[in-house]
N, C-alpha and C positions, 0 to 999 in steps of 0.2 A: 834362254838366249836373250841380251838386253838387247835393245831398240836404241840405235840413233833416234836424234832429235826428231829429222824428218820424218822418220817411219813412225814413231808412235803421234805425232802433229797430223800424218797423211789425212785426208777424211774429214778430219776432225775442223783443223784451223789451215787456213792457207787460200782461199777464197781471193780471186782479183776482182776487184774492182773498177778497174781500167780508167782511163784519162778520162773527163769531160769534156763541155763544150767550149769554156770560158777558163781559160788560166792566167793565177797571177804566180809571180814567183817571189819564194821570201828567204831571202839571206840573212840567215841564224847568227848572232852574234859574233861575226866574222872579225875581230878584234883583236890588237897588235899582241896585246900578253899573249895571245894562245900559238903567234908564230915567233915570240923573242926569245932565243937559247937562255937560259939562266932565270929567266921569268916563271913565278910560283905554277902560274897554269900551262905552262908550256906541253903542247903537244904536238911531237911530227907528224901523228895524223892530219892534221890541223891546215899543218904547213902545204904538205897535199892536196887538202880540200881545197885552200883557198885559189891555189891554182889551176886545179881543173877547174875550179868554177869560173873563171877570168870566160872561157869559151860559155861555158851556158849562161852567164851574166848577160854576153853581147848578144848573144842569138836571142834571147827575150827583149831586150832592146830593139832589137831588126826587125822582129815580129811585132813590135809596140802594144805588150802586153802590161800590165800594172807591175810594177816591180816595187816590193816594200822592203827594208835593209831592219831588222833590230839589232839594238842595244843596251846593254843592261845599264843603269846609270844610278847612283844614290846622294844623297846629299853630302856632299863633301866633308863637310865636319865632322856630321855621328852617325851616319847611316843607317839610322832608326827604321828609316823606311825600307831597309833588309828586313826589317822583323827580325823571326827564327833564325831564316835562313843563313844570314850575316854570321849567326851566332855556329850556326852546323857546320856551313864553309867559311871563315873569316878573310879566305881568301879572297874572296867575291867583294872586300874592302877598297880593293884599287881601282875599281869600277866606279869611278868618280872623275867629273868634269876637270882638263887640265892633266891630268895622268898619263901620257903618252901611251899604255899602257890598256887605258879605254878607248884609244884613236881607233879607227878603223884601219882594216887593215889596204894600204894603199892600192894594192892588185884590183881592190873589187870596191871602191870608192863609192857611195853614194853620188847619183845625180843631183841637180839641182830640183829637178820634176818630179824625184821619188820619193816615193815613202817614207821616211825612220819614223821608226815605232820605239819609245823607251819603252823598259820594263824595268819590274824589280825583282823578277819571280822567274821559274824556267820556261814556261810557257809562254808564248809568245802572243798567246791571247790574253793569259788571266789580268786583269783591270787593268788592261788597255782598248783601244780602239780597233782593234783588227777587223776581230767579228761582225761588226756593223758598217766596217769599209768593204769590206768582200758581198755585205747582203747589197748594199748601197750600188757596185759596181756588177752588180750579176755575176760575181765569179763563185764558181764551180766547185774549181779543181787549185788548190792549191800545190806550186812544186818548191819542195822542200829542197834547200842547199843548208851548211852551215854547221856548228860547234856546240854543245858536243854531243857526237850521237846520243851517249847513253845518260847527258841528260837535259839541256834544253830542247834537242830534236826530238827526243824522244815527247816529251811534254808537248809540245809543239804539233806534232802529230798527231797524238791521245787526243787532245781538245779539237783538233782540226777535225778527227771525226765526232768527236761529240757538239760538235756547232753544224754540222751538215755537211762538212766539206769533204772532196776527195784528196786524202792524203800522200803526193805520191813523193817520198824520200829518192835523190839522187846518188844512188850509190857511192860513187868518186867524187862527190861533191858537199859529203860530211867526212870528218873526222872526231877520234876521239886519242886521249895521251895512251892509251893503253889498245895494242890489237882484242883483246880477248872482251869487254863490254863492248869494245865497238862492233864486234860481229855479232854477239849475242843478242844487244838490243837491235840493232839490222832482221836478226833473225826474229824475232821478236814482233815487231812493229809489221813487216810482211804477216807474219801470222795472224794479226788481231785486228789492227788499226788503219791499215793503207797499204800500199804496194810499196815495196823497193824496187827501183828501176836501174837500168843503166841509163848513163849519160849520152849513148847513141841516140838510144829511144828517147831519149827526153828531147833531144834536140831534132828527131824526125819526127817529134809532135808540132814542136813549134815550128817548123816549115810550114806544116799542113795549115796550121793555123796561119802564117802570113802569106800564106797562097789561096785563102780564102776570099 
């Protein structure tokens, strides 16, 4: 008799880790291609995230938590500094300054006070500054929003527990262009790397937190 996912994972992987003490929140390259209909990376996952996340944006804001926003960005010209990458997804080409394209997307705007973090890679730590702003401000617990699940969030989170962090993914506050990675690495990432949460619970942590 075969085993769902869950039942052969039971025991094994699935392990919560729960919120921390100190959280920031980081909004995944929440960027105009992935909500523009006819645009190479377009995803309605995407289009969804970014809306649900308009409400956990603010409530981190209310709670006057660290809020950091990435974006992926390369040198306009030859975007060498893609490396491989550029070459695997050449898509990842219009992620360049000036692109409307690489604009952020307007729902969830960076502040003037907040963080953006460029990258060039999926991970949202690899050679950038994250790591050492999160040791620098005591934070914890990192909560995850943002594009695309299955694979800058997912990257994102991988690192986020290999730097010491609490990984916790916002369920309605990632998308990805296809349902079927977006639930797998969902499932996935609760299994090994952090918690998937809902967005209820994410935003009855941050109360608890600005009621502190």
């Amino acid at each position: 008799m075969s085993q769902t996912a869950s039942e052969n994972y039971a025991g094994v992987w699935g392990n919560r880790i729960g919120f921390g003490r100190r959280p920031a929140l980081l909004m995944v390259d929440f960027m105009q291609g992935y909500i523009t209909p006819g645009a190479p990376l377009y995803a309605p996952g995407v289009v969804t995230a970014v809306e649900e996340s308009r409400t956990l944006l603010q409530a981190a804001r209310d709670s006057a938590i660290t809020v950091i926003h990435s974006q992926i960005r390369y040198h306009p010209a030859h975007q060498r500094d893609g490396g491989i990458w550029v070459q695997k997804a050449p898509v990842m080409r219009d992620m360049v300054e000036g692109n409307p394209l690489a604009a952020f997307c307007p729902q969830v705007l960076p502040l003037a006070q907040e963080v953006v973090i460029r990258k060039q890679y999926a991970s949202a730590f690899f050679a950038t500054a994250l790591a050492p702003l999160l040791v620098a401000e005591g934070i914890d617990t990192l909560l995850i929003a943002g594009c695309s699940t299955s694979g800058c969030v997912r990257a994102t989170a991988v690192d986020a527990l290999q730097h010491g962090f609490r990984a916790m993914v916002v369920r309605e506050c990632v998308g990805d262009r296809h349902p079927e990675p977006h639930e797998a690495n969902l499932f996935d990432i609760d299994s090994k790397y952090g918690d998937v949460v809902s967005k209820a619970d994410a935003l009855t942590y941050l109360g608890q937190i600005s009621a502190r």
